[in-house]
C-alpha positions as CSV (number, residue, x, y, z in Angstrom):
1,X,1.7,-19.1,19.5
2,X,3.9,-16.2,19.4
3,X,2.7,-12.9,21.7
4,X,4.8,-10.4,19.3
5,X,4.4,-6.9,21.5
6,X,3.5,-4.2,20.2
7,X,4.8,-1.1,21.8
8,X,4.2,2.6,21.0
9,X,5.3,3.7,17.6
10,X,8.6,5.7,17.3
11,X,6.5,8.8,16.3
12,X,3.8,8.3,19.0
13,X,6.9,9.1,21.6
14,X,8.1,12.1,19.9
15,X,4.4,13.6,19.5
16,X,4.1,12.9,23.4
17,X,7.5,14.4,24.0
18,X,6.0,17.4,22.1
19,X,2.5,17.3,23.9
20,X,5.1,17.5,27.3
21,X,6.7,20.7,25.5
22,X,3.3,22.6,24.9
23,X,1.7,21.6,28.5
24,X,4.9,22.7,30.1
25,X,5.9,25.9,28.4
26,X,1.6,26.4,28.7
27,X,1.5,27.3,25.5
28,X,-2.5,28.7,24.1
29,X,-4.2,27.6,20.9
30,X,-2.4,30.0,18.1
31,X,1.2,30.1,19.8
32,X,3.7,28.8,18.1
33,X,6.3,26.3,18.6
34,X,10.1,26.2,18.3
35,X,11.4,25.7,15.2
36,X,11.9,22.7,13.4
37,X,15.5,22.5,14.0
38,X,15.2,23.9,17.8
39,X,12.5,21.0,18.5
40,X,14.6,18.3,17.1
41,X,17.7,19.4,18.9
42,X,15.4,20.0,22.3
43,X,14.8,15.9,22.2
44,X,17.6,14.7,20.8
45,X,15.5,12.8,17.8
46,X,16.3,13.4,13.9
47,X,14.2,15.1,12.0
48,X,12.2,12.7,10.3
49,X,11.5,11.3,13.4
50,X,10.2,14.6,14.4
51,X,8.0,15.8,10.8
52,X,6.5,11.6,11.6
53,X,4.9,13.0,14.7
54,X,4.2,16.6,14.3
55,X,1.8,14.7,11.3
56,X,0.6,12.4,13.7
57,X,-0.9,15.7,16.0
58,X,-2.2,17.3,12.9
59,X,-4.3,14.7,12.0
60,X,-5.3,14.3,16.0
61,X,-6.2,17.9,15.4
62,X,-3.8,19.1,18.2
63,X,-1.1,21.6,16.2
64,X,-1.5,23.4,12.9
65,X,1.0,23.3,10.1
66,X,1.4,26.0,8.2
67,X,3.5,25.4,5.4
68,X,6.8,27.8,5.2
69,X,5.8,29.6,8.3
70,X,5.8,27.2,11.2
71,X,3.8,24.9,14.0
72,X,0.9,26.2,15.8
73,X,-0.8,24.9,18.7
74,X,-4.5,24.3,17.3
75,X,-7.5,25.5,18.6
76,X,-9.2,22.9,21.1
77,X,-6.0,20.7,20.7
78,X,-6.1,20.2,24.7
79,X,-9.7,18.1,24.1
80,X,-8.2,16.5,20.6
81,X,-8.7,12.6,20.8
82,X,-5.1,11.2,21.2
83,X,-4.4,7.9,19.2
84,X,-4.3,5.1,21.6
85,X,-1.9,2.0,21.2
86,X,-3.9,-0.5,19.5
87,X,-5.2,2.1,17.2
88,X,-1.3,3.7,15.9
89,X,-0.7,2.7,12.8
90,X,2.9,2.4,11.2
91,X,4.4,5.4,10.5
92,X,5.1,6.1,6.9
93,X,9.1,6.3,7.3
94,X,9.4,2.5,9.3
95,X,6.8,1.3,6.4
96,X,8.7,2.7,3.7
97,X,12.4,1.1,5.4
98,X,10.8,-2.1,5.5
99,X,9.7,-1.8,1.6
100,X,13.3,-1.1,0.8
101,X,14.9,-4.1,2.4
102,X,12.1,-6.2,1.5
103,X,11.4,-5.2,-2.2
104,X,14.6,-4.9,-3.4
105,X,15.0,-8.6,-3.0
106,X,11.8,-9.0,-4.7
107,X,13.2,-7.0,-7.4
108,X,16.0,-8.9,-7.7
109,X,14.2,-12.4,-7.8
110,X,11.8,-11.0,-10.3
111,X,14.4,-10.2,-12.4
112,X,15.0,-13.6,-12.9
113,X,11.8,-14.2,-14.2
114,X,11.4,-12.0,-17.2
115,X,8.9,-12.6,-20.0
116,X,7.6,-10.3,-22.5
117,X,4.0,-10.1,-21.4
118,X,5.5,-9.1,-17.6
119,X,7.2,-6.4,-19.1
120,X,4.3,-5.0,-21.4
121,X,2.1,-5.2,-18.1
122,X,4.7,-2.9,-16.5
123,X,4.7,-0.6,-19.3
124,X,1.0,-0.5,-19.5
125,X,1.2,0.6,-15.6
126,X,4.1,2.9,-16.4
127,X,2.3,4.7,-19.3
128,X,-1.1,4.7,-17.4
129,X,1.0,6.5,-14.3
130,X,2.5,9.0,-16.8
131,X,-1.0,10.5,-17.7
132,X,-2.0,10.5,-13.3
133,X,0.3,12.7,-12.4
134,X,-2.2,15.5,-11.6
135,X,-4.9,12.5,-10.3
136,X,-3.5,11.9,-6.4
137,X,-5.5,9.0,-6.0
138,X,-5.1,7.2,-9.3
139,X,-1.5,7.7,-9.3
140,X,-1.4,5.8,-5.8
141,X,-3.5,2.7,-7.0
142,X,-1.3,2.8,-10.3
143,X,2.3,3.2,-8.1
144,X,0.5,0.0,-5.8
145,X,-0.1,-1.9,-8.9
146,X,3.5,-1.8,-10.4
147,X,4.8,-2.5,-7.2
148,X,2.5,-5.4,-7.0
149,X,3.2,-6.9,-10.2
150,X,6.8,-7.2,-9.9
151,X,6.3,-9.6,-6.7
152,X,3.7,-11.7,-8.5
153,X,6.5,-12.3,-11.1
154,X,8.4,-13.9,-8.8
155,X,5.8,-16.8,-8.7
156,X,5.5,-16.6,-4.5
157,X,2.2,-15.6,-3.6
158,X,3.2,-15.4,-0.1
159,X,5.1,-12.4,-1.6
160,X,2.9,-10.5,-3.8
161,X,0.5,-10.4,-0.8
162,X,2.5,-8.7,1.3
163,X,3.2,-6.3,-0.7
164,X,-0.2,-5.4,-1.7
165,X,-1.2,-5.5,2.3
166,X,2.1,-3.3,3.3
167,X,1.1,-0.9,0.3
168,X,-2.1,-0.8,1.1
169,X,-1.0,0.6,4.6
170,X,-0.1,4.0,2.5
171,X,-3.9,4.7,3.0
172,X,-3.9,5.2,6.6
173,X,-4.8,9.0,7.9
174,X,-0.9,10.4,8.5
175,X,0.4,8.8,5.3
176,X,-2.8,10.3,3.3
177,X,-1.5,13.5,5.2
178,X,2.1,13.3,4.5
179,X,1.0,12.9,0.7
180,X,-0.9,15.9,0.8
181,X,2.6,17.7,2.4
182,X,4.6,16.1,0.0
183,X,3.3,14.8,-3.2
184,X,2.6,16.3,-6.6
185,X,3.2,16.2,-9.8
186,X,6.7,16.8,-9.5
187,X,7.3,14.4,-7.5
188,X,4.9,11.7,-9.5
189,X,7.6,12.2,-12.2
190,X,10.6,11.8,-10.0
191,X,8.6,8.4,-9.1
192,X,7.9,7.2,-12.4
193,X,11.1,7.7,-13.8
194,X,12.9,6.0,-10.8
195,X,9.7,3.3,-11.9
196,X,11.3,2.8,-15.3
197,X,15.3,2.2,-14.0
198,X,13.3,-0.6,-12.3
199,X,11.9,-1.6,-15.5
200,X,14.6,-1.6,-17.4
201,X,16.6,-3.7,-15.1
202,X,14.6,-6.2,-15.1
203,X,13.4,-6.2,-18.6
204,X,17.6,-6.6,-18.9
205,X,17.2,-9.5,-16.9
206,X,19.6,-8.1,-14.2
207,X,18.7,-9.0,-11.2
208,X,21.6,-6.9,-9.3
209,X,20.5,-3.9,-11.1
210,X,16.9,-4.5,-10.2
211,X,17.8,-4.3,-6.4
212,X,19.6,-1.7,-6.8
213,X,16.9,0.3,-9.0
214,X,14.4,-1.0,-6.2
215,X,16.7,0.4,-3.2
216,X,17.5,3.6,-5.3
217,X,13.4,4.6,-5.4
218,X,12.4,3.5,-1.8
219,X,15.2,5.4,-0.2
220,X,14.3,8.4,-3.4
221,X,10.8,7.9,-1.9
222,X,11.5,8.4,2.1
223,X,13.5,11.3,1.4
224,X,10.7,13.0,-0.3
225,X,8.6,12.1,2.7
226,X,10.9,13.7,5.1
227,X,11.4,16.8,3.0
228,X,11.4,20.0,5.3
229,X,7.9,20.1,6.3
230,X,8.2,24.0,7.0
231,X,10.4,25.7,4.6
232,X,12.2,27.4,7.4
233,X,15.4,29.5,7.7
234,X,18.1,27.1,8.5
């Protein structure tokens, strides 16, 4: 039997680096923090890295974002319950790496596998995802299930459950967080048109296109995660 460690999440180091910032600059509930860029120059970490864990303490309860003005050390964030290592969950940005590398070969394999009622079944999602774009949580079920389709057309159910049990890590409390930072319907569209390149290239029967189309929207998708959370200058 394998013992496959599991060490603290990349994020879980940078929110304790920040945690060490607060307690040693003894900064009081309502202060706020160094900039965005300041914070990830201070520790030496890129910024994703750095947007990961300040929505790791925001759902601990221990800093306040406030969107286009900055991060505030929360009331009672001293007492806040602090994640411990069994409980961390993936952090949305490492999830959504591993769906890139992982679904564009499914993509690609599923592309070779075309057949008329696969397509129709991803134009069914497609068109249901067109009319959620103002419906968070449908939108999410409905962006699982096209995901989730094009690995059961590759015949492997080995596959198609993994990517329904990695998707279904999107519901965890920081990624429900970072969707509430980051998702709407703008970005819905972006999504769903990204969505139909994938279609298409596999409807083609072009399995090179199809990982690329794949690639194209997971790396589309992480960039939208990591967005600025604060809207600030520079």
């Amino acid at each position: 039997m394998f013992n496959v460690s599991r060490p603290h999440r990349q994020y879980r180091l940078v929110a304790d680096q920040i945690l060490g910032l607060i307690a040693s600059r003894n900064l009081q509930p309502g202060d706020r923090l160094p900039s965005e860029r300041d914070l990830a120059e201070q520790m030496s970490v890129s910024r994703p890295s750095l947007r990961e864990a300040l929505i790791a303490l925001e759902v601990e309860g221990r800093v306040e974002i406030r969107m286009g003005s900055g991060v505030y050390v929360a009331a009672g964030g001293a007492e806040a319950a602090r994640l411990e290592p069994g409980d961390e969950v993936d952090g949305p940005v490492e999830l959504l790496q591993a769906r890139c590398l992982l679904e564009s070969a499914i993509a690609e394999e599923a592309a070779r596998h075309v057949t008329p009622e696969f397509i129709a079944r991803l134009d069914a999602c497609l068109l249901r995802m067109s009319d959620a774009v103002h419906d968070r949580a449908l939108a999410i079920q409905l962006d699982g299930s096209f995901h989730v389709e094009i690995a059961q057309a590759t015949g492997n159910s080995v596959l198609a459950s993994f990517v329904a049990t990695t998707f279904e890590r999107r519901l965890t409390p920081i990624f429900a967080r970072f969707s509430t930072h980051f998702e709407g319907p703008r970005t819905w569209r972006l999504a769903i048109a990204e969505h139909g390149a994938i279609r298409d290239a596999i409807a083609e029967a072009d399995p090179a296109g199809a990982h690329e189309a794949m690639r194209h929207h997971l790396t589309q998708s992480q960039r939208r995660f990591t967005e600025s959370l604060l809207a600030e200058p520079g």
